[in-house]
C-alpha positions in Angstrom: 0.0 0.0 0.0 1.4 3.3 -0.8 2.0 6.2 1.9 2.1 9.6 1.1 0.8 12.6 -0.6 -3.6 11.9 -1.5 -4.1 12.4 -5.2 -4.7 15.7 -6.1 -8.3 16.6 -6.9 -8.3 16.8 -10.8 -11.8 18.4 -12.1 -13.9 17.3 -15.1 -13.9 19.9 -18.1 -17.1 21.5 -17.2 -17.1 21.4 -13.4 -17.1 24.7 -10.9 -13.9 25.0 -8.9 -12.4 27.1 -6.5 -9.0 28.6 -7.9 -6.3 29.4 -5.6 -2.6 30.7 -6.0 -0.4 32.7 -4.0 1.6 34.4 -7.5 -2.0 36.0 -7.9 -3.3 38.8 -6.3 -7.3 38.1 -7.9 -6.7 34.8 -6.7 -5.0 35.0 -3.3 -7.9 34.7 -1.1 -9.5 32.0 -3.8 -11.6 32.7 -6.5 -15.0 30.4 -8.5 -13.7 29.3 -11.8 -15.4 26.9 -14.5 -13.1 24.4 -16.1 -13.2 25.0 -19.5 -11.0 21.9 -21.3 -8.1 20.4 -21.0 -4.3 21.2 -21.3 -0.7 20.1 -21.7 1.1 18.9 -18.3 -1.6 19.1 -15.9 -3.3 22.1 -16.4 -6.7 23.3 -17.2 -8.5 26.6 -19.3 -10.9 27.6 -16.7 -12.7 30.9 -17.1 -12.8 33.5 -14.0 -14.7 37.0 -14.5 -12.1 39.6 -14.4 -12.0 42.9 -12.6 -13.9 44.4 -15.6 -17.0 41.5 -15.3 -16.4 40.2 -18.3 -15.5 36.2 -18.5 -11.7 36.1 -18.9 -10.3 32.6 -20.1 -6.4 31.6 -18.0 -4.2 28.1 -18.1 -4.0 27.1 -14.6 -2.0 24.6 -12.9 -4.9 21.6 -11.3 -2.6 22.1 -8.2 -4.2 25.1 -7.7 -7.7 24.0 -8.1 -9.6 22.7 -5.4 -13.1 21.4 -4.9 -16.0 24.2 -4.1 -16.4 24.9 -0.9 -20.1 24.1 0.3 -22.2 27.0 0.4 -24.2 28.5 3.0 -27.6 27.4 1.3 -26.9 23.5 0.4 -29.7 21.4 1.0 -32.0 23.8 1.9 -34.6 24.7 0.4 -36.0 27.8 -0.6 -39.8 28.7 -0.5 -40.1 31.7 -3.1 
């Protein structure tokens, strides 16, 4: 049995993710990011809205991408 390191979470190209990287000031703190396909060596095009609000397609590394954190309304439900 091997010891060590989990594999990292690697998304699915269309899945929501939470970006993350300390070389990025927009994504210091973590930003939502849709994964848009795949790329060479481990990364992915994911799509993040830039400081402008328009969608702005980046390479990322999938070390940087995590799973969405849950949100405060999951599985409730709302009465409109």
């Amino acid at each position: 049995m091997r010891r060590g390191k989990p594999a990292p979470w690697k998304p699915v190209v269309g899945a929501l993710a939470q970006y993350k990287s300390r070389y990025s000031g927009l994504a210091r703190l973590g930003c939502p990011v849709r994964v848009i396909a795949e790329a060479v060596g481990d990364r992915r095009v994911v799509e993040i809205i830039g400081h402008a609000g328009h969608p702005v397609r980046v390479t990322v590394k999938v070390i940087h991408l995590q799973p969405m954190p849950p949100s405060l309304f999951d599985g409730t439900e709302l009465a409109l």
